[in-house]
N, C-alpha and C positions, 0 to 999 in steps of 0.2 A: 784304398782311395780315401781320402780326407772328405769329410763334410763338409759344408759353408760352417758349422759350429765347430766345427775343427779350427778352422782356418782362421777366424774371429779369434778364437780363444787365444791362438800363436799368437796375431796382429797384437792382442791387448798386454799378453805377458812382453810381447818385446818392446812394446812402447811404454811400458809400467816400469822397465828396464832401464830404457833411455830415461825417465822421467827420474827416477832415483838418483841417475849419473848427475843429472843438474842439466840433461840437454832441454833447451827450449823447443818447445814442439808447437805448431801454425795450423792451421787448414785455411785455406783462403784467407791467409793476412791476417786471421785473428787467432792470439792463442787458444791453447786448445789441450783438455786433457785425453789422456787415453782413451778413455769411455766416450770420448768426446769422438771423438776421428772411428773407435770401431760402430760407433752409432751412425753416422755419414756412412759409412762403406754398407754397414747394413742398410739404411734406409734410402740408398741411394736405386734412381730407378735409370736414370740413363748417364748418370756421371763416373767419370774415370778420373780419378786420381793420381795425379804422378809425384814419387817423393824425389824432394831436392836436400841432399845435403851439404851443409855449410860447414868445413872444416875449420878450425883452428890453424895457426900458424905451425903447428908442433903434428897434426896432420890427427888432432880428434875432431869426436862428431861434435858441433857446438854446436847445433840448430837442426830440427827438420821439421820442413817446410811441404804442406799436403796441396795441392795446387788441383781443382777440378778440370781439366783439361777441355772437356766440354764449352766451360762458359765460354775460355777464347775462339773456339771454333765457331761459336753463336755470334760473338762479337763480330768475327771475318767474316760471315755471312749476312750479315744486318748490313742492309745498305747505306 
């Protein structure tokens, strides 16, 4: 069974990954590096993140995009 420092460590070698490729990486609309998004996921206490990827026309990853799913949920519930 993996640990959450397991699981951190995978998240940051494959975004370290992507980042080397030249792919642009977001979390909530602002760039953002590796260390950046495995920091969010750790420090996160009730947010959920969902990744979007942007292809290319030729069908690569050109962007991904960390979106906290929460905040919209908050948003739909605010009157």
């Amino acid at each position: 069974m993996k640990t959450e420092e397991m699981v951190y460590r995978e998240l940051f070698a494959e975004l370290e990954n992507y980042e080397q490729k030249g792919v642009d990486i977001s979390i909530d609309g602002y760039p953002a590096s590796p260390l950046q998004i495995v920091t969010a996921y750790m420090t996160k206490e009730e947010g959920t993140y969902m990744r979007d990827y942007i292809l290319s026309r030729d069908g690569n990853i050109e962007a991904l995009i960390f979106t906290d799913i929460n905040d919209y949920k908050q948003a739909e519930d605010t009157p």
